[in-house]
C-alpha positions as a LaTeX table, in Angstrom:
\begin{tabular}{lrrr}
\hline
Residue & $x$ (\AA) & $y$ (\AA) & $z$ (\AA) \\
\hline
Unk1 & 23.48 & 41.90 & $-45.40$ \\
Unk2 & 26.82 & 39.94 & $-46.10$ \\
Unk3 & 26.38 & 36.40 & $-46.42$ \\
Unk4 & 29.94 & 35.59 & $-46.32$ \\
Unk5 & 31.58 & 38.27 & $-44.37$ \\
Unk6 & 29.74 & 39.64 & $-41.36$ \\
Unk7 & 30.47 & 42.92 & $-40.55$ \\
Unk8 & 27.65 & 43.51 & $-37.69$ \\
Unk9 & 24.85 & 41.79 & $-36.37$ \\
Unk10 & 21.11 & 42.41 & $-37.53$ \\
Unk11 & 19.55 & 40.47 & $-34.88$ \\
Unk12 & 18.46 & 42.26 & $-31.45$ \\
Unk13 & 21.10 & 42.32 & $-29.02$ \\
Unk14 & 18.79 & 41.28 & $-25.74$ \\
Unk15 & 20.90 & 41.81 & $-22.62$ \\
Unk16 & 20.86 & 38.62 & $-20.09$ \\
Unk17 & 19.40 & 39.76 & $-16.18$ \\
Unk18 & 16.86 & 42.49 & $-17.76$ \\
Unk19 & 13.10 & 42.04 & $-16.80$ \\
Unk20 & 11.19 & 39.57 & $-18.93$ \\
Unk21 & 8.99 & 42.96 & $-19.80$ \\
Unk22 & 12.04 & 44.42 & $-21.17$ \\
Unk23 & 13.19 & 40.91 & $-23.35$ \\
Unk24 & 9.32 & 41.23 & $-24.22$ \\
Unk25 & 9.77 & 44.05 & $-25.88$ \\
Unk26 & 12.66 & 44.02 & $-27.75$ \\
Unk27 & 11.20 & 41.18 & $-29.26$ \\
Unk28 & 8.03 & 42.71 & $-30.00$ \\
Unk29 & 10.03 & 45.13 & $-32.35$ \\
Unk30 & 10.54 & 41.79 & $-35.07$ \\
Unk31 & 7.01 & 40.18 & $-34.41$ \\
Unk32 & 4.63 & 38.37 & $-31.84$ \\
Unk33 & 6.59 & 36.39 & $-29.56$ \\
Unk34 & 5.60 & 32.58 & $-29.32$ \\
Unk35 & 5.13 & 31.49 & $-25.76$ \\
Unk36 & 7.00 & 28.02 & $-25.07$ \\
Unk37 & 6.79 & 26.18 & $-21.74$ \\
Unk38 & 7.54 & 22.64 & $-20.75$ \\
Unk39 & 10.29 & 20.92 & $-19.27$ \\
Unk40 & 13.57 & 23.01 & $-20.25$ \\
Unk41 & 12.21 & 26.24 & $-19.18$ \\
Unk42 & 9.55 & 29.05 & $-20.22$ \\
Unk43 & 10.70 & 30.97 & $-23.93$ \\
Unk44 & 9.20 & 33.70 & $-25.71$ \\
Unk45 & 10.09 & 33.64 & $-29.50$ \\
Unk46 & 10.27 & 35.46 & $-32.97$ \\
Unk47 & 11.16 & 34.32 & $-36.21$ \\
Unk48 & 12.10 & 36.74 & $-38.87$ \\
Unk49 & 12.95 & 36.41 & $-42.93$ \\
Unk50 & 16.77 & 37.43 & $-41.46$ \\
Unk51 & 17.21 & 35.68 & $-38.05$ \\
Unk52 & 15.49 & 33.58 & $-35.20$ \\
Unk53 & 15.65 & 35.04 & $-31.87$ \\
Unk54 & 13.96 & 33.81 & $-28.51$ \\
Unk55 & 14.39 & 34.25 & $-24.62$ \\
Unk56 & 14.18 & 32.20 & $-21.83$ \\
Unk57 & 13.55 & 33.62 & $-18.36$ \\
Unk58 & 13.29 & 32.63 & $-15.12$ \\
Unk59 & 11.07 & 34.23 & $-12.33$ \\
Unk60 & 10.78 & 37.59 & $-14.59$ \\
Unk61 & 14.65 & 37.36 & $-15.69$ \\
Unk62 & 15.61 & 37.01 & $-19.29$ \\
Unk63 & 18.45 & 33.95 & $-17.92$ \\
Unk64 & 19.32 & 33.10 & $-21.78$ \\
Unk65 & 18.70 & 34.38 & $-25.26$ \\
Unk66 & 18.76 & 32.04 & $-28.59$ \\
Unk67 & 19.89 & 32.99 & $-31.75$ \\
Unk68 & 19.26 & 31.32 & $-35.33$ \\
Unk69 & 21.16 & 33.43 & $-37.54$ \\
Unk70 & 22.20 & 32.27 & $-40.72$ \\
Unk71 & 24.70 & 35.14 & $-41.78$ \\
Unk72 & 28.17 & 34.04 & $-42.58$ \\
Unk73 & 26.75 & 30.86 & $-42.93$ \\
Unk74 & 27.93 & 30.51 & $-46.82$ \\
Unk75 & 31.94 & 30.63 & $-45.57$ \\
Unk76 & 33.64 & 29.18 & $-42.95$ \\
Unk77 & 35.65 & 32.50 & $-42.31$ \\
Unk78 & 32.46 & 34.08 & $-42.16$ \\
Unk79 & 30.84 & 31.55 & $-39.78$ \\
Unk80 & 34.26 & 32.37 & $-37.61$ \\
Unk81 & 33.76 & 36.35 & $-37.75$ \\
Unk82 & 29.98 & 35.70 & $-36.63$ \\
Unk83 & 30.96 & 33.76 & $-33.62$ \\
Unk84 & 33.47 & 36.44 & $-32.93$ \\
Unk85 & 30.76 & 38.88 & $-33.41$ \\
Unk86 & 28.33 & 37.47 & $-30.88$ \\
Unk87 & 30.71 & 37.05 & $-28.30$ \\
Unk88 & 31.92 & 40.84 & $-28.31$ \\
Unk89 & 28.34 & 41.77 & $-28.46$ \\
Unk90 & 28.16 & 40.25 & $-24.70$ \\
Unk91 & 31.54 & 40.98 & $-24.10$ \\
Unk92 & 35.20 & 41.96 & $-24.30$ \\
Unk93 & 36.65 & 38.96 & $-26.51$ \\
Unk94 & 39.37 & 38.69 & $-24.47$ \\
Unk95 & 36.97 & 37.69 & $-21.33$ \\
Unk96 & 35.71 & 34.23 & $-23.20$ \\
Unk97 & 37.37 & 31.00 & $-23.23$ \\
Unk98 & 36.38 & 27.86 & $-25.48$ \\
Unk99 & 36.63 & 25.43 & $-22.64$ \\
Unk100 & 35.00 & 22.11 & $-24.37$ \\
Unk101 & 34.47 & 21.08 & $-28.28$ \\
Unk102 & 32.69 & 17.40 & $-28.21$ \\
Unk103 & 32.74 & 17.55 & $-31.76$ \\
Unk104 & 28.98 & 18.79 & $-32.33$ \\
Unk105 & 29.11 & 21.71 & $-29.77$ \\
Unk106 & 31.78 & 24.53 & $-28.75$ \\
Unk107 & 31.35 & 26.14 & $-25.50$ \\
Unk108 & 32.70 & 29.65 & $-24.35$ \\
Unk109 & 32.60 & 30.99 & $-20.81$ \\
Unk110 & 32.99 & 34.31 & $-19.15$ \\
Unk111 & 33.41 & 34.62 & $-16.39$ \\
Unk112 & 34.51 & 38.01 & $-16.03$ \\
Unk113 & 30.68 & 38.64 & $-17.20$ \\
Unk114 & 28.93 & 35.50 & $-15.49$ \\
Unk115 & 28.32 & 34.32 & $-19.02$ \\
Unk116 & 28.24 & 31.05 & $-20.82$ \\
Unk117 & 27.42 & 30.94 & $-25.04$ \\
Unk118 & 27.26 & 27.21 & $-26.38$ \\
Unk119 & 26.87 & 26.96 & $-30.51$ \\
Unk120 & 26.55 & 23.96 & $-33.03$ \\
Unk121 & 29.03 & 23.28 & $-35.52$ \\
Unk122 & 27.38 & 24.60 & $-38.50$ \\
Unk123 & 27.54 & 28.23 & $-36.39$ \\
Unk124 & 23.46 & 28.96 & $-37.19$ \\
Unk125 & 22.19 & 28.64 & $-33.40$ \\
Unk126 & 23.73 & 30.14 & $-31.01$ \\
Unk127 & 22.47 & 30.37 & $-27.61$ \\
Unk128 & 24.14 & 33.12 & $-24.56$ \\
Unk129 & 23.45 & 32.08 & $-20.61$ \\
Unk130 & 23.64 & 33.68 & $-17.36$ \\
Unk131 & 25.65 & 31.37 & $-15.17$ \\
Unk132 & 25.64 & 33.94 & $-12.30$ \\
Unk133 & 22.58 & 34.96 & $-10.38$ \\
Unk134 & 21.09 & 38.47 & $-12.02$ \\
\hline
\end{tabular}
């Protein structure tokens, strides 16, 4: 694994609108998932020695997917080619548009996809959303 230049992702690329048994299971391939549920929404996650991943469904949806990943985290090049990574991985580049920065958060949306990916500054979390209905 490159800590400064990403070439590809290691964590599980977990497709938004698939069955919560399908989300389940990917996950299941890194650990036990962790069952959240409170206000903001029901979650399954996994933490790994290499990334964070968890998903959060909806009645039996996987509606968003959460990512702690530190690669590229060491550069900010690197944190750049990550972001650039992630987004390709749910679609064509081209498709996304950084529509607000407030200065602690950047958020992309694609519509093209029904997609929306929001990320923190220091580029570790990154969370993908369905915006349409699945």
């Amino acid at each position: 694994m490159n800590i400064f230049w990403p070439r590809k992702l290691y964590s599980p690329h977990i497709e938004l609108g698939i069955s919560l048994e399908r989300g389940l299971s990917v996950l299941r391939e890194f650990g036990e998932p962790v069952e959240t549920r409170n206000d903001n929404g029901h979650s399954f996650r996994v933490d790994s020695p290499e990334f964070d991943v968890a998903i959060y469904e909806k009645e039996g949806i996987v509606i968003g997917v959460w990512y702690n990943d530190p690669i590229g985290r060491l550069w900010s090049k690197g944190k750049s080619k990550k972001v650039d990574l992630y987004l390709q991985r749910y679609g064509d580049l081209s498709n996304w548009d950084m529509r607000q920065d407030n200065g602690w958060m950047r958020y992309h949306f694609n519509d093209a996809e029904g997609l929306a990916m929001v990320y923190g500054v220091h580029n570790d979390v990154i969370r993908f959303n369905l915006t349409r209905s699945a």
